[in-house]
N, C-alpha and C positions, 0 to 999 in steps of 0.2 A: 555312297551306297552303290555295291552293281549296278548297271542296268539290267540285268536278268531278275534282280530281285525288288527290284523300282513297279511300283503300284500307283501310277499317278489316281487312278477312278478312286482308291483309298484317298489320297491328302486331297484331293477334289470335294469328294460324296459325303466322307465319312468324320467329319470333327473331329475330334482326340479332345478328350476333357476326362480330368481324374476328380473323384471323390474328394469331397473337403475334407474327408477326416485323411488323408493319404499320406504329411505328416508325421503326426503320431503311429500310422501305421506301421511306415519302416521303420520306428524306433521301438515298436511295441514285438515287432515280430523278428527284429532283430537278438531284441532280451530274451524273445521265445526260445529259441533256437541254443542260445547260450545257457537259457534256466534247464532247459531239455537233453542238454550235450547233445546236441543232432550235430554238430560240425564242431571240431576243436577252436579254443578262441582264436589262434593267429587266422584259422580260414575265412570266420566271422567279420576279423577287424578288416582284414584286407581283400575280400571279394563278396561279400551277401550284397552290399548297396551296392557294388557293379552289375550284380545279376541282374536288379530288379525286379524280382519276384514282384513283390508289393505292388510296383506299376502294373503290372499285368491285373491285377485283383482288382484294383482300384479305379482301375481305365477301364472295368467292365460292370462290375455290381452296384455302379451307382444308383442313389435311391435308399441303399440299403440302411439301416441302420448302422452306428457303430460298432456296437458290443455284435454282429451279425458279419460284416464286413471285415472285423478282424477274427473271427472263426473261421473266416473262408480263406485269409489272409495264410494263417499258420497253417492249417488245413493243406494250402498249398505248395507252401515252401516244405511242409514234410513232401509232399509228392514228390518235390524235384531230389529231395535227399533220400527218398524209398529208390526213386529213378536210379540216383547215381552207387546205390549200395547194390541194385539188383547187376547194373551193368560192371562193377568190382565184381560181385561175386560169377559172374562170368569169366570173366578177363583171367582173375586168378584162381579157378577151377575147384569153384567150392559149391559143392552138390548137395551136401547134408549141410549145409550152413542155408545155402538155399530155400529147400522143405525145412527144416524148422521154424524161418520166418515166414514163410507160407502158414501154413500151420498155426502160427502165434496171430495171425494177422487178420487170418478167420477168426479163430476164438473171440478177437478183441472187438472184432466187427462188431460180434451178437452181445457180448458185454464188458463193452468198455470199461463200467466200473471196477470190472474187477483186474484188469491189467493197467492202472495207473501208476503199479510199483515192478512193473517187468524188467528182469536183469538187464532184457535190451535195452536203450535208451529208444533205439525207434518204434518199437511195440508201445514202450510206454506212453510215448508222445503221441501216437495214432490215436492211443487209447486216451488223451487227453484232448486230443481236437476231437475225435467223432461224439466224446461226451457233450461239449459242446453246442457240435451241430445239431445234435437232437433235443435241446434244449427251447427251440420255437416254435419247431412246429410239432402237429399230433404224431402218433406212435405211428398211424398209416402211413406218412411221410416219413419217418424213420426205417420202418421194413421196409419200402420201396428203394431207396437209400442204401443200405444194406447189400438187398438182393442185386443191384445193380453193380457195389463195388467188390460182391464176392465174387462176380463176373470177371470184374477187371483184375483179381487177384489172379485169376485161374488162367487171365490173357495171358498176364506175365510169366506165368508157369510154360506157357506154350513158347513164346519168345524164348526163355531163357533154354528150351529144347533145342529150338529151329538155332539158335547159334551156338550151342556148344557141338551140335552136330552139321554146322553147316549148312544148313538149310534155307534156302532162299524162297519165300513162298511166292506162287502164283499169283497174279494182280487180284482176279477175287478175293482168294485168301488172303492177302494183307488186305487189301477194303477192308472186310469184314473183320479180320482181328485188329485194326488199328481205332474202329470205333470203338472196342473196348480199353484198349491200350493207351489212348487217348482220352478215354472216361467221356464219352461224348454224353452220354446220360446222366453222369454228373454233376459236371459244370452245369447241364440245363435242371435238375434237381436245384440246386443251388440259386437258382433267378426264383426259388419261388419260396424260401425265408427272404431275401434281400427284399420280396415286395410286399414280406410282411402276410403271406397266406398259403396255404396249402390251393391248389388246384385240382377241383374235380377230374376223374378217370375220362370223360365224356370230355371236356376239355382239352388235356393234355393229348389224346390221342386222337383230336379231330386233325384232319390234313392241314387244314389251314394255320394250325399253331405248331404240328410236327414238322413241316417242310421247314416252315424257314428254322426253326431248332437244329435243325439236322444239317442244313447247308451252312449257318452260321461254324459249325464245327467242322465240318468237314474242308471249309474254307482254310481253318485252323491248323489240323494235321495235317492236309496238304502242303499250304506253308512254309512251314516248321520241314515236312520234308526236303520240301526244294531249300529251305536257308541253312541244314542241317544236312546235306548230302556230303559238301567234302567231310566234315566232322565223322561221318558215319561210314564213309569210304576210306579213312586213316582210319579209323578203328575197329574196319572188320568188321562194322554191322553186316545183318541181313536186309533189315527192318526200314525198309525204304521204298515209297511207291516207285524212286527213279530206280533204285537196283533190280526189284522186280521187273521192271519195265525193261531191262537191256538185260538180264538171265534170261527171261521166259515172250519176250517179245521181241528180243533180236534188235532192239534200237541201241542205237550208239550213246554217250555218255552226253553230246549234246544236242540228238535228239528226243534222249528220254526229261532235260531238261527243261525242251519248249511243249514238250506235252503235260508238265506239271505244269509251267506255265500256265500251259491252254485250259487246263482243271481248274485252277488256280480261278484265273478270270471271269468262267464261266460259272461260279460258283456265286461271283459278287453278284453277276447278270441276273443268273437264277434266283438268286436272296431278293432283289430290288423288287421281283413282280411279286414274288411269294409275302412279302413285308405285306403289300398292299392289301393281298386277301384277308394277312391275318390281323390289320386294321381293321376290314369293317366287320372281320370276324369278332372281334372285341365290340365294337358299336353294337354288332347285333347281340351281344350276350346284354346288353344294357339295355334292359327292358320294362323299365320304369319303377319295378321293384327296389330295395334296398340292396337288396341281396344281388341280383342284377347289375347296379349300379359300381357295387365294392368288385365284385367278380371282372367286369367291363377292364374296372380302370388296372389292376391286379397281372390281367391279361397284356395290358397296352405298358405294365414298366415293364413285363417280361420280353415284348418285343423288341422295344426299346433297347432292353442291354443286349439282346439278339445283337442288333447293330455295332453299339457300342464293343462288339466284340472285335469286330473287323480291324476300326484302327488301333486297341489295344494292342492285339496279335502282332499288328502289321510290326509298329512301333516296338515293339518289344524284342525283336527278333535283331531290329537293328541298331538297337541298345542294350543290350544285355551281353554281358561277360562271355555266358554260354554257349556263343555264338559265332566268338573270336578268335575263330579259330588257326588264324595267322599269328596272330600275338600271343599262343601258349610255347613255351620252350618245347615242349613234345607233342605234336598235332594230335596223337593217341592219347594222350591222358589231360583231361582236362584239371587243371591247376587249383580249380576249387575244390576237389574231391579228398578224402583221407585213401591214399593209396596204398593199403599196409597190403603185402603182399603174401605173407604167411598164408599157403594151403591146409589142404587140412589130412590127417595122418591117415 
């Protein structure tokens, strides 16, 4: 492991432990993937278990249920294969390929059922995980759900602007688009089937449960940026806190390095007081009631995988195929992706 990407306060603080069903997981979400045609089978047999995906799922929603844990499972390995068709369809300058999957991707958001037989195979398969995930909890957790990931559709519509035209955004502006792009309201949607309830408005948006949500994530893309900079610097991203940082801040390549760093770490800092609050914010929601009591404990496995998320992230980053970016024959194309190169007329 680098030392610029070495976390010791992670393998110190933060335990790494995966879900028992994890398993069957990689074998259930590998079948997925092949019943779905999301990835041709040679890419299937010889790089999905290197990726990891499933680790990453599994090292964070523990608690969750099976049949819950692998929706979130598929759910997310479509993300990495929506990821890697959005950044094809860059690369190879396909604009009306683009919006029509936009387009199909809305539709299928509002109803899934009815895109379970879409020419795409990745529309289809969207529309087969988001059926799914709204399958545990109420309809209100579904439109929230929704509303959040038509957000994140519309982030990537911005991305996919800012670099076919070049576009380096400003450190605010990637901030702010990378929570979406990032799905940071997602993943924290997602802690609350695995604990088995929906969570009150009054809840979810009190500080004491939104901070550490937010910095658990933000710890994440930040990350993922600093482990993901040369990958993204071979392949002409924009979309980078460190490129934004040496465009528009005038730091050098390894000074923009040690200021992700310095995000990086102050994020864990930040997380550890905020945890606290949103403990005894949980104790106090348990108030001798029943309903109190399920609510309480509801709140403390959501915090819980808050944490669990950290060394997930960490770990994942430094085992995953997607990462390795020395050991692809061409540092611009990563090896697990289908690279058909035909534009469009």
């Amino acid at each position: 492991m680098p030392p610029s990407l070495a976390l010791p306060v992670i393998e110190a603080a933060f335990p790494r432990r995966l879900h028992a069903y994890w398993p069957r997981l990689q074998e259930n979400t590998r079948s997925w993937l092949l019943e779905k045609r999301l990835m041709p089978a040679d890419k299937v047999e010889q790089h999905v278990d290197g990726l990891r995906y499933t680790d990453l799922m599994a090292g964070y929603y523990l608690g969750a249920p099976d049949e819950v844990l692998q929706a979130i499972a598929d759910y997310s390995a479509w993300f990495f294969v929506w990821d890697d068709r959005h950044d094809r369809d860059i690369v190879h300058r396909r604009p009306v390929a683009w919006r029509r999957l936009r387009r199909a991707l809305h539709a299928a958001l509002d109803a899934p059922r009815e895109h379970l037989n879409h020419p795409d195979t990745l529309v289809a398969a969207f529309a087969d995980s988001v059926l799914r995930l709204y399958g545990f909890l109420p309809a209100t957790w579904n439109a929230r759900f929704a509303r959040h990931f038509h957000a994140v559709i519309e982030a990537y519509d911005r991305e996919f602007h800012n670099r076919t035209e070049g576009v380096v955004p400003t450190v605010e502006e990637y901030l702010a688009l990378r929570r979406l792009t990032f799905a940071h309201w997602i993943w924290t949607d997602l802690l609350e089937p695995s604990a088995g309830r929906e969570l009150p408005d009054a809840v979810r948006e009190n500080p004491a449960y939104r901070r550490p949500a937010l910095l658990s994530q933000e710890f994440a893309a930040w990350y993922n940026d600093l482990c993901s900079l040369p990958k993204e610097i071979a392949g002409d991203e924009v979309h980078n806190l460190g490129i934004s940082l040496v465009k528009h801040e005038g730091l050098s390549l390894e000074e923009a390095i040690a200021e992700l760093r310095r995000r990086v770490e102050e994020c864990i800092s930040d997380f550890l007081v905020a945890e606290q609050d949103a403990l005894r914010f949980a104790d106090s929601l348990a108030d001798g009631t029943a309903r109190g009591k399920e609510l309480g404990a509801a709140v403390l496995s959501c915090v819980a995988n808050m944490r669990n998320w950290f060394s997930s992230v960490y770990w994942f980053h430094h085992e995953s195929g997607r990462y390795m970016v020395d050991s692809w024959d061409d540092r611009s194309t990563p090896p697990y992706v289908s690279n058909e190169t035909a534009g469009e007329k």
